[in-house]
C-alpha positions as CSV (number, residue, x, y, z in Angstrom):
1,X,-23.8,-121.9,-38.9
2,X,-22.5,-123.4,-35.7
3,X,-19.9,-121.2,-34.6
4,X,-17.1,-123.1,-32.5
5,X,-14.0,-121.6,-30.6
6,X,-11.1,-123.8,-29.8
7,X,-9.0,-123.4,-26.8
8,X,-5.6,-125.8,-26.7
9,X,-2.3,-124.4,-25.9
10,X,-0.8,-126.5,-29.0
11,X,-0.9,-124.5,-32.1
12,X,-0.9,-127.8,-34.4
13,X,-4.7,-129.0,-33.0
14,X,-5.8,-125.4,-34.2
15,X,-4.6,-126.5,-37.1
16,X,-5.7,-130.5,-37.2
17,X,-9.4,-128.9,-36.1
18,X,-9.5,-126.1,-38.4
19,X,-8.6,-128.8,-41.5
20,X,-11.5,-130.9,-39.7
21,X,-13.9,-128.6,-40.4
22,X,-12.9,-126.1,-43.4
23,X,-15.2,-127.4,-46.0
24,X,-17.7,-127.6,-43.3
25,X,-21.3,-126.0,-44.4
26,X,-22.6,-126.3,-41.1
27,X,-19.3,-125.3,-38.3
28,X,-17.3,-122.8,-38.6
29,X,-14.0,-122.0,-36.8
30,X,-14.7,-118.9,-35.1
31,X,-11.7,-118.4,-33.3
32,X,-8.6,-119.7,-30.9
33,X,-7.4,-119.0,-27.8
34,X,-4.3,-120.8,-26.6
35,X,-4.9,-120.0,-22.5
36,X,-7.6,-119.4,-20.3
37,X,-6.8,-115.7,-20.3
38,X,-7.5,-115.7,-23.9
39,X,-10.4,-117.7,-23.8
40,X,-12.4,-116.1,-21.2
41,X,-11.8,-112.4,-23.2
42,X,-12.4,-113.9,-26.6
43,X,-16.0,-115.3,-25.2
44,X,-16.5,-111.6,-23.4
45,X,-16.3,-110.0,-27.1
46,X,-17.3,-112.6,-29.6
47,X,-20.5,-115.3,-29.2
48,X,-20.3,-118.2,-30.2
49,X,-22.0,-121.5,-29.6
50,X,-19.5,-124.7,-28.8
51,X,-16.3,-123.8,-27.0
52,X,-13.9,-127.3,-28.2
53,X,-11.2,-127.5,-24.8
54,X,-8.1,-129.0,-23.6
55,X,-8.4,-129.9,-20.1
56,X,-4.6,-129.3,-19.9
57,X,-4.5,-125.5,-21.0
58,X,-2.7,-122.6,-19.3
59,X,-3.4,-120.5,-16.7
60,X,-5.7,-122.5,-14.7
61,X,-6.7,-126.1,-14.9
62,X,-9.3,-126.9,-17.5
63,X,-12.5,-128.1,-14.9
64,X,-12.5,-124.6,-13.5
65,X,-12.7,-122.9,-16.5
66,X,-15.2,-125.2,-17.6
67,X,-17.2,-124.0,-14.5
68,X,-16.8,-120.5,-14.9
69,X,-17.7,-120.4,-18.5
70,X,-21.0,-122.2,-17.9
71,X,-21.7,-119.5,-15.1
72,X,-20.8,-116.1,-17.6
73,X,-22.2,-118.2,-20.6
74,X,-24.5,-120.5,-20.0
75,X,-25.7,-120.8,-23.4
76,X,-22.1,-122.1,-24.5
77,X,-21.7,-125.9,-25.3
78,X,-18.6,-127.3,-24.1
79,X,-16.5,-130.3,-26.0
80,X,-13.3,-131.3,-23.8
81,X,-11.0,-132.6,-26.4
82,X,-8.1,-134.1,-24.1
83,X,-4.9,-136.1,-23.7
84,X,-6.2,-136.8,-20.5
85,X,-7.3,-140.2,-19.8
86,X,-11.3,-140.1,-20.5
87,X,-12.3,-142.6,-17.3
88,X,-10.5,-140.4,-14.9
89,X,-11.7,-136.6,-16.2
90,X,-15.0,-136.8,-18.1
91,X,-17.5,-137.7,-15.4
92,X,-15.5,-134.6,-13.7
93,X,-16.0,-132.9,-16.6
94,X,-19.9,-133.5,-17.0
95,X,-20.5,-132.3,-13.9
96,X,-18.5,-128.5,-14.4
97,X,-21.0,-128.2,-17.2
98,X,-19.6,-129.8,-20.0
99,X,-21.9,-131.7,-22.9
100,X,-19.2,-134.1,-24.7
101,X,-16.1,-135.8,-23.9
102,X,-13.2,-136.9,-26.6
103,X,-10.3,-137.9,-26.3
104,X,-7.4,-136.7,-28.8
105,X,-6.8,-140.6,-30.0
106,X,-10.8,-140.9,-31.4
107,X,-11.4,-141.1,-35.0
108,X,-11.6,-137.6,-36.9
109,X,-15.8,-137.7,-37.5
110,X,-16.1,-138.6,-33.5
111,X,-15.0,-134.8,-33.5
112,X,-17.7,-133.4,-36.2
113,X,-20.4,-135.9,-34.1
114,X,-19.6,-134.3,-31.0
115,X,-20.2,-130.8,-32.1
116,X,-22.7,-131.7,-34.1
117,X,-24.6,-133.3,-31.4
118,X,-23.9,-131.2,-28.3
119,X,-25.0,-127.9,-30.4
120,X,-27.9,-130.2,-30.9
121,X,-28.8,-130.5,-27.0
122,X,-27.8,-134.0,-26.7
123,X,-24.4,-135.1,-24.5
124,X,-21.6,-137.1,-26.6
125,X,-19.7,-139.4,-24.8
126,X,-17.5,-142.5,-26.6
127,X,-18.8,-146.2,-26.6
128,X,-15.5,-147.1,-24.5
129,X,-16.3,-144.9,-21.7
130,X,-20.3,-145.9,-21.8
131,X,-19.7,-149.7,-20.9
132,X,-16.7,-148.6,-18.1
133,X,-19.2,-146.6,-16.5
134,X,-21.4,-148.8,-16.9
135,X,-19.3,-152.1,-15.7
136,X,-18.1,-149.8,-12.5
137,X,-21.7,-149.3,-12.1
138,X,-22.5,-152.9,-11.9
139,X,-19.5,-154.1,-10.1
140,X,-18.3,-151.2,-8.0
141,X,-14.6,-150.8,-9.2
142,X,-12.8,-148.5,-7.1
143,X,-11.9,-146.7,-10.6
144,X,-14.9,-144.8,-10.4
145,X,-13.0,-142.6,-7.6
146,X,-11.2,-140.8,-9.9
147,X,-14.0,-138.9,-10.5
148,X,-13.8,-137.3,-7.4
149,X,-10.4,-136.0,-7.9
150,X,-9.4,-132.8,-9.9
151,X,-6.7,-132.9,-12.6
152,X,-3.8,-131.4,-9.9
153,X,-5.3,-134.1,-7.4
154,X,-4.7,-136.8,-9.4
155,X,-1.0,-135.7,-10.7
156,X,0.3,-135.4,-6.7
157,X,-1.4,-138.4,-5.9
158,X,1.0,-140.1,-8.9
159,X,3.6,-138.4,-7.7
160,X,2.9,-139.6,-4.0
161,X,2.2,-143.5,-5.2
162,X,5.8,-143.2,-6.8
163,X,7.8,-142.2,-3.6
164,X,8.0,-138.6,-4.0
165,X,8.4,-136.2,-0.6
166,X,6.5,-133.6,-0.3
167,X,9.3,-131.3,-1.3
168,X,9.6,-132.6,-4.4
169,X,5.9,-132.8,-5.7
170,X,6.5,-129.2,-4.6
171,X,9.1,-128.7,-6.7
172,X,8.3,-130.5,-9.6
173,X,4.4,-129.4,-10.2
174,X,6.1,-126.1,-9.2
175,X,4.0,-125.4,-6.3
176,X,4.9,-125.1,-2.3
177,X,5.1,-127.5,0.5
178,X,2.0,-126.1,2.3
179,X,-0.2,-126.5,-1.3
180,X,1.2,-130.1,-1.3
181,X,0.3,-130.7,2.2
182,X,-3.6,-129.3,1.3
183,X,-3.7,-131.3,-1.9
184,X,-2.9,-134.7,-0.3
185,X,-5.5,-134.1,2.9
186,X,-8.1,-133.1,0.1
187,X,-7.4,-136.4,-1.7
188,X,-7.3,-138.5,1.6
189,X,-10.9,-137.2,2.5
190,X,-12.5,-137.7,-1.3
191,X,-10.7,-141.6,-1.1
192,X,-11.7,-141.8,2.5
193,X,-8.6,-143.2,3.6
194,X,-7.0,-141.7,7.1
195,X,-3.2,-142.7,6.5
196,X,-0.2,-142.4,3.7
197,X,-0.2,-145.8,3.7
198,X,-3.7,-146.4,3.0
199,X,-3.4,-143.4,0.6
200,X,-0.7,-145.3,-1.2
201,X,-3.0,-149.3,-1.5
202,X,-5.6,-147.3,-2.9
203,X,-3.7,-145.4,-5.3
204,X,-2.8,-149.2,-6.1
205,X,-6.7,-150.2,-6.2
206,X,-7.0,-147.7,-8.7
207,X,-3.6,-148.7,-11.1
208,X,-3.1,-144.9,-10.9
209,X,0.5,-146.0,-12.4
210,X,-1.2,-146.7,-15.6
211,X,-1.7,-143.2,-16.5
């Protein structure tokens, strides 16, 4: 029996997943944890084989946790299941040592193949995200950036693209000026761009407003 833990900070994708998978005679729902705090003492007491993640979960972003799971445990098969947008977090997520990639809007058995297949060894990824990576690949879209930027990297660089000071990115991803300030020099040097303004076209090269 593959025993899978699910860490989302919504109580109703418990649920959705647990219905997934109760009359399951190969998974079964080992337990939940609803915050990285949780998660990372659940996994100190209990084993179990494919951890099933929310990029988006409390108290730390997602890709770290991802790291430091794969570092205590590296046995542990990782799924991110995610309302963030695939083409921007999964190659990010592949490289912190996660094996699949789903997005909440996928068909119900896309979740049961995933597990299924990362237990297996294997690396599940959906056909949409193949061809883009493959059609950035071949044509060099400056989408493929995203990849380089973390989930908190991305959100300021929104927030900057839309007009926002630095104050209030501060205030409203609840984080100081000074954090602001390190986030948009970190992004600058992973876009390679040496100005706001060029900051700003490329965010526009990249449609960042469409997510």
């Amino acid at each position: 029996m593959i025993e899978v833990l699910i860490a989302d900070p919504h109580p109703i994708i418990h649920k959705g997943i647990q219905s997934v998978f109760k009359d399951s005679s190969e998974v079964s729902i080992t337990g939940n944890a609803f915050s990285t705090e949780e998660l990372h003492s659940f996994l100190e007491a209990t084993p179990i084989d494919v951890l099933v993640i929310e990029l988006d979960i409390p108290s730390s972003d997602g890709i770290s946790a991802i790291q430091r799971i794969k570092k205590d445990h590296p046995n542990i098969r990782v799924v991110v299941f995610s309302n963030q947008p695939e083409e921007v977090f999964a190659i990010s997520s592949l490289k912190a040592g996660a094996s699949g990639y789903l997005p909440k809007n996928a068909p119900t058995q896309s979740l049961v193949d995933a597990v299924l297949k990362v237990y297996s060894g294997g690396v599940f990824i959906t056909n949409e995200l193949a061809q883009t990576i493959a059609f950035d690949e071949s044509t060099g879209s400056p989408r493929r950036m995203f990849s380089k930027l973390s989930m908190r990297e991305v959100e300021v660089l929104k927030l900057l693209y839309a007009g926002k000071r630095n104050k209030d990115i501060a205030f409203e991803l609840n984080i100081n000026n000074k954090t602001v300030s390190t986030y948009r020099t970190r992004i600058m040097k992973k876009l390679n761009v040496k100005t706001v303004i060029e900051l700003i076209r490329k965010a526009q090269d990249l449609k960042i407003d469409s997510f």
